[in-house]
N, C-alpha and C positions, 0 to 999 in steps of 0.2 A: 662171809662177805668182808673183804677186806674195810678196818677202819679209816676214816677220814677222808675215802674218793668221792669223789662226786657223787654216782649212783647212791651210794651207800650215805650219803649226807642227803641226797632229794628224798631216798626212803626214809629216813629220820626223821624230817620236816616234814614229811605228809602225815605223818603216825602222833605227830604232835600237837599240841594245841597250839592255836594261831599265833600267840604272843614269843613262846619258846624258840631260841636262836635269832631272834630278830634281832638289827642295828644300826640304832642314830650315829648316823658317823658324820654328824654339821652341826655341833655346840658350842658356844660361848659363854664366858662365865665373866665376874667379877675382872677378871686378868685384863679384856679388853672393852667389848662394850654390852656384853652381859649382864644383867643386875641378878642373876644368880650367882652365889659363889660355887666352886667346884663342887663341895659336899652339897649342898642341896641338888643339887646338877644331877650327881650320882643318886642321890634317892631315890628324886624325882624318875630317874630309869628305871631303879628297882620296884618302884609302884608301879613303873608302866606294862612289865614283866620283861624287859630287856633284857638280852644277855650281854650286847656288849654296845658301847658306845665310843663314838670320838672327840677328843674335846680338841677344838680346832679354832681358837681365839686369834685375832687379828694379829699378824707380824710378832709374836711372842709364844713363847713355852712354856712359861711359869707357871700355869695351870693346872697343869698334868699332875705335877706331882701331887698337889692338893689332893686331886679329884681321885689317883689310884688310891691313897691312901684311907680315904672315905669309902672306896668300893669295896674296902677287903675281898674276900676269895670268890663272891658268887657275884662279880660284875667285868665284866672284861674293859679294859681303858686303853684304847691303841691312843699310841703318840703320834698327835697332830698339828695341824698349824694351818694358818687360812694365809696368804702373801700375798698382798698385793701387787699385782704385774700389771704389764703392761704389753697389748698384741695390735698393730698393726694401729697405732693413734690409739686404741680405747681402752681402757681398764678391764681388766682380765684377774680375777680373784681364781689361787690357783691352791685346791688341798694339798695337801702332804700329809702321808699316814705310813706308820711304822717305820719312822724315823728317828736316830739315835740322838737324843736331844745334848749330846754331848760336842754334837760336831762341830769343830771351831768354826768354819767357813759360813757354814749356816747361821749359829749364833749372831758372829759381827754380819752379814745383813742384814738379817730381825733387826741386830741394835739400830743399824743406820737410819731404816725404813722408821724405827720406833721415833727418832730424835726427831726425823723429817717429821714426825706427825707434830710435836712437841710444837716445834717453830709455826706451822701450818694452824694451829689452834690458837696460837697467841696471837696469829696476822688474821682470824679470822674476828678476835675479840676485839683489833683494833678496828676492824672494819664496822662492826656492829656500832661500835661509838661511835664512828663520823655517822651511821643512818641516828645517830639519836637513841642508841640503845644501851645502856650502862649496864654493865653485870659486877657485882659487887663481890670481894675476894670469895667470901665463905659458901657464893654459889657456884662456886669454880671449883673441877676436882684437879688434886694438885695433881704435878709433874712428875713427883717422885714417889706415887705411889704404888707403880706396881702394874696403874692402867696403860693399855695404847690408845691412848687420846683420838678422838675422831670427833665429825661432825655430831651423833649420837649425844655425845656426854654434852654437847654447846646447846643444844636440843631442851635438853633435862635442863640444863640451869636456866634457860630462857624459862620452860613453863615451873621450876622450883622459885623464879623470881617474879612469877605474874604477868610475864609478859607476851606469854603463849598459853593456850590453854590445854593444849596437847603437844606431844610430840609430832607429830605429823603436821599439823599447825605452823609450829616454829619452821620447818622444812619449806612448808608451802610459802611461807612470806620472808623468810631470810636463809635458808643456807640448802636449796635445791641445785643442782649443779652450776646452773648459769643465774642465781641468785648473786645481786651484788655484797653480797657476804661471804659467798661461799672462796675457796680458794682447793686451785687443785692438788691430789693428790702427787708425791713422787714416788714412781712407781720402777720397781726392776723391771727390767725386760724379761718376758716369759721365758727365753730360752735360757738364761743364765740362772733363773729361778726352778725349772724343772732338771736343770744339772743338779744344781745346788741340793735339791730334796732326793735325787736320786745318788748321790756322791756319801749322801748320809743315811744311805741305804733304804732310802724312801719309795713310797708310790705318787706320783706324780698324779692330779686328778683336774678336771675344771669344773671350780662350783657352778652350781645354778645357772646353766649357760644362757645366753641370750637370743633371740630369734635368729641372729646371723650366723649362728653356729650350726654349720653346715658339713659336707662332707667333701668339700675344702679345707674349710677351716681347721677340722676336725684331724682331716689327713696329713696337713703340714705342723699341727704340733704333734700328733703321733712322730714324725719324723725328727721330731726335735726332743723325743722321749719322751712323750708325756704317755702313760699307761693309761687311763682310765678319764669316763666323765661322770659326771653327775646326770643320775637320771630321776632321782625323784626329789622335790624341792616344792616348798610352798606354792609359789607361782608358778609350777609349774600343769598345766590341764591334761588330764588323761591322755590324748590324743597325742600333746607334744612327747609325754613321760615316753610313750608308745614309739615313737618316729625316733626319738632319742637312742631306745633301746636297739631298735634293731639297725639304726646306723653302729652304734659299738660293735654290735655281734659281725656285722660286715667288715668292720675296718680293724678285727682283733683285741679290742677294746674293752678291760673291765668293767663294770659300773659299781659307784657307788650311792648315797642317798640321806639322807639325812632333814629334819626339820630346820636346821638354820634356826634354832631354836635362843634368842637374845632374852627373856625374860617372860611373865605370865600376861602383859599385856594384851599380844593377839592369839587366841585360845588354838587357832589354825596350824599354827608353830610352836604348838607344844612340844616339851619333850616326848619321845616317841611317836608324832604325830606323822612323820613320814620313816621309811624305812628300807634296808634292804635286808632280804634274806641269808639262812647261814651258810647256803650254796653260794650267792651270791660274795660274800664275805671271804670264805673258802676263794674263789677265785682271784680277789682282789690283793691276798693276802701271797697268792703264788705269785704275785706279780712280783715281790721281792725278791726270787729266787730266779726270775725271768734275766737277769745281767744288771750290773752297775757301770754308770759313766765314768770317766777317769776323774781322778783327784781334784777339787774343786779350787785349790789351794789358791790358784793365779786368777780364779775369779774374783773381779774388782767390784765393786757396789755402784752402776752408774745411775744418775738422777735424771728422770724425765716425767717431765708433765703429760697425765693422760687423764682422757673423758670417759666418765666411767657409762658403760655402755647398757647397765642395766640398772635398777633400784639400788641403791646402798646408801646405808645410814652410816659409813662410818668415815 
């Protein structure tokens, strides 16, 4: 039986025990708004009996390398990235996996999107002052450390200063989308962001989709090259997991899956706590071989304000 086809990988997976070939490919770590760092990220996999994971932190790549280096040989680490986009007015969070994290074109986006977040958290601290809320430096994590600052970390220092008693809390009475705190994201436009991830020999994915993600919707970023979607995700219920998958399989469409896993908080989105299989993985993985778009070089970084259309804390 020929190695590594399909047949020959569903027979391997059935003859195995459940855990074996399985893959988080939706992590965040320390890098962006993670309070794991990449090494515990990785362990936390190897406990879980993963074989391979993604680490896919907000608008940056720094993480990666952390995290293979902690996996040593018996953990698989594909190069990822979460981007914030932007589709039709709303915010659109778009994976990229097995992408060369060398790419210049890519990089200076990340950077751009990162700065934007920079400015975006410093307008949202002033905002918090005019309602009467002071956050004092040392509950502030700084600028230059390494994080993609988001709503999330302003989250934390509200309830590290007493002034929330949870995360979820702080969200609910200051920085929910249309909170007078909050401020919006600037986001790439999808189609220059699934160039971008595919230019750098990437797979193009859509996280955690939203109710409106349809086979419309679906149809017309396939057309704009996006390969694959997210089918299995925290919020997402059997039923929808279900309707997701077999619009992919109709419209040519890998899937992939992942916990969306940001720290030990909600036990739900544990590492390993969602997954897709190594047939699964196998397929998502040919998508790289499937053609790349032309050279991204002349794509510019434009800014625009979008609503983000499903939960995100960042």
């Amino acid at each position: 039986m020929p190695a590594r086809q399909p047949f020959t990988l569903l027979c391997q997976q059935l003859a195995r025990p459940r855990t074996v070939g399985r893959a988080d490919l939706h992590l965040h770590t320390t890098y962006s708004d993670g309070t794991y760092t990449p090494a515990q990220v990785a362990e936390l996999a190897r406990r879980s009996g993963l074989a391979a994971i993604a680490v896919t932190d907000h608008d940056t790549l720094d993480g990666i390398l952390p995290a293979r280096e902690a996996a040593r040989n018996d953990l698989e680490v594909i190069d990822g990235v979460e981007i914030t986009t932007e589709f039709h007015g709303k915010e659109l969070h778009l994976l990229g996996y097995f992408i060369d994290v060398a790419n210049q074109p890519l990089q200076d986006s990340l950077e751009a999107l990162r700065n934007d977040r920079v400015d975006r958290f410093h307008e949202m601290v002033d905002r918090l002052r005019a309602l009467g809320v002071t956050l004092e430096l040392e509950d502030l994590p700084g600028a230059a450390n390494g994080k993609t600052l988001g709503r999330r970390h302003l989250a934390e220092a509200l309830v590290k200063s007493k002034q929330a008693a949870t995360v979820r809390e702080a969200f609910q009475r200051y920085l929910h989308d249309h909170a007078r705190a909050a401020v919006p994201k600037r986001c790439l436009p999808v189609g220059e962001a699934i160039a971008l991830v595919r230019a750098a020999g990437g797979v193009a994915a859509w996280a955690h989709p939203t109710y409106d993600c349809d086979r419309e919707s679906l149809t017309e970023l396939r057309h704009l090259g996006m390969q694959a979607v997210e089918v299995e995700f925290p919020s997402g219920r059997p039923s929808r997991c279900k309707a997701l998958r077999a619009l992919a399989s109709e419209l040519g469409l890998a899937v992939t899956g992942g916990s969306d896993c940001h720290g030990p908080e909600e036990p739900h989105r544990a590492v390993g706590a969602r997954t897709i299989d190594e047939l699964e993985l196998h397929r998502l993985n040919a998508c790289v071989a499937s053609g790349k778009t032309s050279d991204c070089a002349s794509i510019s970084f434009h800014e625009t304000n979008c609503v983000s259309g499903s939960v995100s804390l960042s």
